[in-house]
Each structure stands twice: as structure tokens, then as C-alpha cells.
N, C-alpha and C positions, 0 to 999 in steps of 0.2 A: 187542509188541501182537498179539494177538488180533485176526482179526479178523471171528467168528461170533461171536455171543450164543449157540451153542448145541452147537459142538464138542467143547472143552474142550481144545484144543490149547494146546504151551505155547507158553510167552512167548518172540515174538521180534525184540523191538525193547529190549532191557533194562527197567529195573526202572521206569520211566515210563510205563509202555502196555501195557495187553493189549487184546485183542480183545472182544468182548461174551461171549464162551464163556470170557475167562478169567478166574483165581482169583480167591478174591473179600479182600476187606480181613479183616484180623482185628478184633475189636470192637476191641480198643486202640487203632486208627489212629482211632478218632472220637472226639470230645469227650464228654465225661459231660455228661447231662442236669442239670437241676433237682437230684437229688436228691444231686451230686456237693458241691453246697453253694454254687456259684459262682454270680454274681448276675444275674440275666436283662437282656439288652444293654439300656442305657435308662435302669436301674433308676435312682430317686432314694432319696430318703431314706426314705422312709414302704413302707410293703408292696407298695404296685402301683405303685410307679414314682412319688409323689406328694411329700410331704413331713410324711406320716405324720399322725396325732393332731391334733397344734398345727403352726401357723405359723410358730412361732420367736419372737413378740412378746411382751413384758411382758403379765401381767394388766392390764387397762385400768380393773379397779373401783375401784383405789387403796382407800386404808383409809378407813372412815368417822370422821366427824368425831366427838371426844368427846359424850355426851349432858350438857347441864349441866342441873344438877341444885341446888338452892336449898341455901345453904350450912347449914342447919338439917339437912339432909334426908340421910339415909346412903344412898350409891349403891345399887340395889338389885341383887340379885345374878343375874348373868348365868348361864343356863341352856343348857350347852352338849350336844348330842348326838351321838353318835360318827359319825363319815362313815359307817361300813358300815349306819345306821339309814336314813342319807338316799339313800343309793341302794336299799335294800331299797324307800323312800319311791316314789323313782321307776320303777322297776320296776314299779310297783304302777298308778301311774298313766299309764302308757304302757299298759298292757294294759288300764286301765278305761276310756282314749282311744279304743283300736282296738276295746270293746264299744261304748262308746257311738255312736260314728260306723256300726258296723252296726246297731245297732239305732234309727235314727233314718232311713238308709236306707230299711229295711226298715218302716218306720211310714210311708214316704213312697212305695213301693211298692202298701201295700198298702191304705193311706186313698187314694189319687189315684186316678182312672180315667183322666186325659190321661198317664201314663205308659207308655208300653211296653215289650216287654224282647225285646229282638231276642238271637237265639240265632246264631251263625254256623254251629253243625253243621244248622241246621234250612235254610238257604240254600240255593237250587239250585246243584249245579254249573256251571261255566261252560264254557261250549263256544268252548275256546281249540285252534288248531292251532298246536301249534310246532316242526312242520316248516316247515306255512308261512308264518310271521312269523319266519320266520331274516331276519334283517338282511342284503343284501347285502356279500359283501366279510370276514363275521363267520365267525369260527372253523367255528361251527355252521353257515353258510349253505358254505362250502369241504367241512367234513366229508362234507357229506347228497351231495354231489357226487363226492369222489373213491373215500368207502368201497367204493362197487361195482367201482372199477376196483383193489382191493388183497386179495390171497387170500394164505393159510395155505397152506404147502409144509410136505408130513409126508415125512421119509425116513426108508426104514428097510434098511436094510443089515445084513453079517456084519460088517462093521468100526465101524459106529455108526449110530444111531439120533436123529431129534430132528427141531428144526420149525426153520419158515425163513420168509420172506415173501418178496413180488411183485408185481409189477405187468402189469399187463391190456394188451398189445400191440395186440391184434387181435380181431375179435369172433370169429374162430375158433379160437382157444386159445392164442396163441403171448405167452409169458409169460415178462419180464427179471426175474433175479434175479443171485444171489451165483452164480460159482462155485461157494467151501466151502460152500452152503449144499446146491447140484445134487450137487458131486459127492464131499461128506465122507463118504458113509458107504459110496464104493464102486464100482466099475463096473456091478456086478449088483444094485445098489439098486432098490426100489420107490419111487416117486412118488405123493402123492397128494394135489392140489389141495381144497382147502376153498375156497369163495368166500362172501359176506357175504351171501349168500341162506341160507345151511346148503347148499346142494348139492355134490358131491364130484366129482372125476372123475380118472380113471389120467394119468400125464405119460411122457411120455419126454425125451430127450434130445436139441436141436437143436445146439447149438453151445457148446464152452466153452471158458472164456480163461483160464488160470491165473495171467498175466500183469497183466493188469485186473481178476482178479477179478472176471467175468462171466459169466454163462451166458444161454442163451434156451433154455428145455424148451415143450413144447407138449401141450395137452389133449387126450384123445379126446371124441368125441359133446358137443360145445360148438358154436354156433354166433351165439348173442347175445349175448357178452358185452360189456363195455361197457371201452372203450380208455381211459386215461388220456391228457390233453391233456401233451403234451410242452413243456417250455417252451425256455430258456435260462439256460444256467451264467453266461455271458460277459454283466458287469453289474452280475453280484450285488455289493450292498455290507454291510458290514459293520454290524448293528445292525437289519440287514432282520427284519420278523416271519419265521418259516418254520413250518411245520405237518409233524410225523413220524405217519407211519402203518402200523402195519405187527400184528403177533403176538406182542410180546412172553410169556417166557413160556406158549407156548400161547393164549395171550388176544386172541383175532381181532381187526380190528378196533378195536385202540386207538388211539386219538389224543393226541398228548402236543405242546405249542408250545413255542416258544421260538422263538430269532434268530440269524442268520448271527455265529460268535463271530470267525470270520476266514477268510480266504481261504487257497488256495495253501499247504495245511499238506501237508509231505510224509510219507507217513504207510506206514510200513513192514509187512507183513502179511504172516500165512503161508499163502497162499491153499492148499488143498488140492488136490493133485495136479500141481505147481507143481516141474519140474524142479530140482536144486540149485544149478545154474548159475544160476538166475533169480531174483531180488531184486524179489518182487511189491511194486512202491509206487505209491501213488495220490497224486495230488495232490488233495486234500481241501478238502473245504467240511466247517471246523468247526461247530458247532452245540451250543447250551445245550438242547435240546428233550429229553428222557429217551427215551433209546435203549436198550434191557435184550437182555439175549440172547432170540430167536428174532425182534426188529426187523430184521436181515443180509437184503436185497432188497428191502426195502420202500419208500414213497416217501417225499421229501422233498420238499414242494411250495410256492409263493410263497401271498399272498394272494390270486391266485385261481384256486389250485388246480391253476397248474400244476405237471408236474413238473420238477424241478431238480436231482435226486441220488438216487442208490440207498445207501440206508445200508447202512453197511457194516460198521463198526468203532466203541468206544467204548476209552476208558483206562482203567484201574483200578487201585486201589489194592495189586493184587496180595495173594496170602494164600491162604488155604483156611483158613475154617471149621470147625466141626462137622459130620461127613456128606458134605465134599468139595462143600457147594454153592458158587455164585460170585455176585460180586460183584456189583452191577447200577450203576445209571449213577449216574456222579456229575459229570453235569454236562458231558463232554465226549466228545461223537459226531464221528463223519468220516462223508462222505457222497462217494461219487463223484459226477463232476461231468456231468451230463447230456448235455454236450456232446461228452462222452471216451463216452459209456454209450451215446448213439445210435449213436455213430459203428462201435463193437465190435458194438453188436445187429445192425447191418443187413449185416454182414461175417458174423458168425455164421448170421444166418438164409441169407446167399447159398450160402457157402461152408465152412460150419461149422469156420472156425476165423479167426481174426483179426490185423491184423500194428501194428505200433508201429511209432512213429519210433528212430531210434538216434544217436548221435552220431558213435560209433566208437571210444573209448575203454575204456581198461579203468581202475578205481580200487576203491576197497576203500570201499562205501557207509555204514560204519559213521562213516569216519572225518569228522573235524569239520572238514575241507578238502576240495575234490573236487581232488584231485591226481594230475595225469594219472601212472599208472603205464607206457601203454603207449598208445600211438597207432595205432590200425588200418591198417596199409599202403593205400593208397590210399581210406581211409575218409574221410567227412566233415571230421572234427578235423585230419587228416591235410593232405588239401588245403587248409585252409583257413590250414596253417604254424603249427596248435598242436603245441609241443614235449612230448616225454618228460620229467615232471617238474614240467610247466606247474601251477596252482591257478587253477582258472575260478573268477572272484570273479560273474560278473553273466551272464544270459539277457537280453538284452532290456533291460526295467526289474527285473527280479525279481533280489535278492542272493540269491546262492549262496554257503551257509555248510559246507555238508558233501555228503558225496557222494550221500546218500538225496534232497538238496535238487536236485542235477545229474539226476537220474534223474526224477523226479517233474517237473521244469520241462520237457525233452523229451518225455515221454510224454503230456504236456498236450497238445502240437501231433502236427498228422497230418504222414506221410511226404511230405516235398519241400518243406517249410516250410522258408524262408530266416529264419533269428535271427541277432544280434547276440552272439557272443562276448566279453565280456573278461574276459582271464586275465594273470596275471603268472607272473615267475620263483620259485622255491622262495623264496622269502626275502621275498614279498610285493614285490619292487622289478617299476620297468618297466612300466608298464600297456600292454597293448596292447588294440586290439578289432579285431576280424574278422569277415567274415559265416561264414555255414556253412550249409550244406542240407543238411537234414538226410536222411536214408533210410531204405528202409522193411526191416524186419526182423521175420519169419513167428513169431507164437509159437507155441510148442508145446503141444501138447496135442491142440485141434482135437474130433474130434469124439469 
């Protein structure tokens, strides 16, 4: 997975995820419309879903009864007319229907004087505000609220070029985003803030996290701008409304809803400028909200408005198109989690670089066990008597199924946080549990 709407880097979580920057589906991978022949979900018998023409039922006229006729008298002969005369018939009289009834209208129009005829283009307009009769709590009454605090990030670099989103720290320009989004195109990159006035201003560079996939850049000749109300991650449940806001596409200022799809997704990324040694993964707040590439910083916020997540990352279909363009959302975005995004902003703005918790292990994050390959000499795991070999099944309450899941459940908690390990022997046998405190470990990159 990808994880810019606007890089174009490739895929590095296998073939179930890209980032929002990556490739996009081929037409094949979607269903044929309408014109493929197959039948719209619902369909019943008849044309639109009904049971078409007739009902199914016997004619109810039955046959008429003989004419009797006086035994002297020879039946007289019956005078039949072809069906195609009797609908020409009807046809005929359907349309001398739809005159007559206008022209009896229109006699009743024009002989009456107690009738009048009210026009609706002749009505005065109506002086409605709908900004302000936004219903409290309503999509629309959230939006008119947080737009001002989410701006358009333009980079433009020798290594690449593209847009990004962000969020409004401070009324004096100090503005959370993506890492990949700060610093994909470069060390010697330009910066350049749109905000949802149309006004612009130069950014540079405060602090970035290759690790978390964060950065804080800051505006010049800015001093009113309007902060985003910070919420809490810790809570969220599953089915919650949520509101995304961000650039997709260049397109300031959109707004797309949807709801918390799940929690605690561990979600693997190739954040830019991100050491090799380092296995950028978030632990994600899923979301059905339409997240397209240049959505990466943007906000993700509750129903009221606050924020909850920095979007980050969407899955895709994988593929390339025609002309190398990508794929856009199908329904599942990752969002960091605000309470990981504070914690990284306010280290970055101190000390322009950030540090994570660690465990002390070493295992190969791909795999579909977290199996300890190597225990840190006097590290966390170490002390705490996890073996060389060990498989952490559980954090806490949270199952650990693979090693991107062991990475992402520590990096959720800050340094010197005491969790609950348990792990068994290679073989699944033996359960044990242990505490562990955890420790803190500088990530690189910085400023």
C-alpha cells in the first residue's frame, strides 16, 4: 500500500493495498453495467422491477353467454374486426381524451373570472440563509466549521511534484500533515499553502517523522488562522458517522462522509524519506468516507467536528490504466489516529524530530506470525524473559496475528507504557503472559 493519493510510489504491502498515489484498477476488475445484459439487483418480472403487463391472473370476463334466438329465426351473423383496427380505435380515442380535457380546461379558464393562474417563475424569490439553518450536529453545520481550518499543500520539487492536505495547528501557521506528502518531492522542495479563503502563502519545514508518517511545516505572513478543535482517538467505535476533508485530486475543500469501518488496522506504508531499516506502519482507523489521492493530511473528524485522524492512506485495486493514471477510492481509507498525531506534532514542533515506543525485538513484519527472531540484549522483551523464537499471540486485549500487527500495537502506546504480553513457544504450545515496558527509540529522519 501506498500511502499518498499523490506520489505514485510503488506498492508496498503486496497486492491488497496501495496507497492513494497508487495504481489504479484496470476496467476489468469492475462489474459491467446495465448494458452487459445482466439484471439490475431487485429486478422482478416486468421491466422496472414489477411484474410487468399482467398479473398473472385468468381473464375474469369468461365467455358470454349464447344469444337465444327464436327457433324460426336464423342466427344472425356475427361481424368480427381485426384487433389491429381496435387499437388504431383506441389510440384515437386517447388522444381525442387528452383534447377534450384541454379544451374544456381551457373554456373554464377563459369563461370564469374567479379562476386564477399562478405562475411560479413570476414568485418572488425567497430569502433563505443556508449557512444559517445548518442543523446543529449536520454534515453541513460540521463542514461550514472545520473547512477553514483544512488547506491545499502544492509541492513542487526535482524529484516530484503534486498536492497534499492539512490541517490548521495554530493561528500562526503551524500546519500537521503527511510526511510523504512534506517531503516526496525532495529536500529543496517549494511549499505552497492554499487555504479555503483562496489565499496562499510559502511553507517551510518544522519537523518530520518518516516513522509515523508526519510532519508539521509552517507558513510565512499568516497570523489569523483558524486551528482545528483536536479531539480523541481513544473511544472511537465502530459504525461511528466520520467526516473526511481534505484536496482531493487538487479539489480544495471536499468533503466526503462515511463511518469508523474498524479499528486497530495495521497498515503498512512507504512513507517517504523513511530509512530501509524502518517498516513505516500505522495503526489505522479504517473508514468508508471516499478518500482519493491529494486527501494524505487532511482531517478526519467526529460529528462535531472534531479531529480524530490524519488521513493517510487508501487500498486499491492495483493496475494502471490508460496514460498511467490511478485508481481512486474504493471504499477503504486509513486514517492515523490523533492521539499517535498529537503526540508526534508536539515533539516535532519542540524538537523537530520524534521518538516511538519499541519492544526490543527483531521479526520479519511481513510474516503472518510475529516470531521473535532475535531478542534485544537487555531490551524490553528481553527482560521481560520473552525467548528467541517465541510468537506474541496478544498486546493487552488486542490479537496479534503477524508482525506488521506487533509493530503497529506498540507504536500506538508512548514510551514507558507497561502492556501485557502473551506469547507461546514455536509450535503455538505453552501460553505465557508477562508485563513489558516498553522504551523509547529516536526516529530518524528529524529535521
Amino acid at each position: 500500500m501506498t500511502d499518498d493519493p499523490r506520489d505514485h510510489r510503488p506498492d508496498e504491502t503486496g497486492s491488497d493495498a496501495t496507497g492513494p498515489f497508487g495504481r489504479p484498477a484496470s476496467p476489468g476488475d469492475y462489474p459491467a453495467g446495465p448494458t452487459s445484459g445482466a439484471p439490475y439487483p431487485g429486478a422482478g418480472t416486468g421491466e422496472f422491477g414489477g411484474h410487468g403487463p399482467y398479473d398473472g391472473q385468468p381473464w375474469r370476463g369468461g365467455q358470454p353467454a349464447p344469444f337465444a334466438q327464436p327457433a324460426h329465426a336464423a342466427p344472425a351473423p356475427v361481424q368480427r374486426k381485426p384487433l389491429r383496427l381496435g387499437l388504431i380505435a383506441g389510440a384515437a380515442a386517447l388522444a381525442l381524451v387528452s383534447g377534450g380535457v384541454g379544451g374544456v380546461v381551457g373554456a373554464l379558464v377563459t369563461d370564469s373570472d374567479s379562476v386564477q393562474v399562478t405562475n411560479a417563475l413570476e414568485a418572488p424569490k425567497p430569502e433563505i440563509n443556508n449557512v444559517a439553518n445548518a442543523p446543529a450536529g449536520s454534515t453541513q453545520a460540521v463542514a461550514q466549521r472545520v473547512l477553514p481550518s483544512v488547506v491545499m499543500i502544492k509541492v513542487a520539487g526535482n524529484r516530484a511534484s503534486g498536492e497534499g492536505s492539512g490541517v490548521v495547528l495554530s493561528t500562526d501557521g503551524l500546519i500537521l500533515t503527511n510526511n510523504h506528502v512534506a517531503a516526496g518531492a525532495g529536500a529543496s522542495a517549494k511549499m505552497e499553502v492554499v487555504f479555503s479563503d483562496g489565499s496562499t502563502a510559502p511553507a517551510t519545514m518544522i519537523g518530520a517523522d518518516p516513522v509515523s508518517d508526519l510532519a508539521v511545516i509552517k507558513v510565512s505572513g499568516k497570523s489569523d488562522l483558524t486551528p482545528i478543535e483536536l479531539g480523541t482517538s481513544d473511544g472511537l467505535a465502530v459504525g461511528q458517522p466520520v467526516i473526511a476533508i481534505g484536496s482531493p485530486l487538487g479539489l480544495a475543500g471536499t468533503v466526503t462522509t462515511g463511518i469508523v469501518s474498524a479499528l486497530n488496522r495495521p497498515v503498512s506504508t512507504s512513507g517517504e524519506g523513511a530509512p530501509s531499516q524502518v517498516n513505516p506502519v500505522i495503526d489505522a482507523i479504517q473508514t468508508d468516507a471516499a478518500i482519493n489521492p491529494g486527501n494524505s493530511g487532511g482531517a478526519l473528524v467526529d460529528g462535531q467536528g472534531k479531529l480524530i485522524g490524519i488521513n493517510t492512506a487508501i487500498a486499491s485495486l492495483g493496475g494502471e490504466v490508460a496514460g498511467g493514471t490511478q485508481s481512486g477510492s474504493i471504499g477503504l481509507g486509513f486514517a492515523i489516529p490523533v492521539d499517535q498525531a498529537r503526540r508526534v506534532a508536539d515533539q516535532l514542533i519542540k524538537t523537530g524530530q520524534a521518538t516511538y515506543a519499541q519492544i526490543g525485538i527483531k521479526l520479519r513484519p511481513q510474516d503472518n506470525a510475529a516470531r521473535v527472531l532475535e531478542a534485544t540484549p537487555d531490551g524490553p522483551a528481553a527482560k521481560a524473559g520473552i525467548p528467541t523464537g517465541a510468537v506474541i499471540t496478544r498486546l493487552d486485549d488486542r490479537p496479534i496475528d503477524s508482525g506488521d500487527a506487533l509493530i503497529a500495537a506498540v507504536r500506538s502506546h508512548q514510551p514507558g507504557d507497561t502492556v501485557k504480553v502473551t506469547y507461546t513457544d514455536d509450535q503455538g504450545r505453552d501460553p505465557k503472559t508477562v508485563e513489558v515496558t516498553l522504551t523509547a527509540a529516536a526516529a530518524e529522519g528529524g529535521r
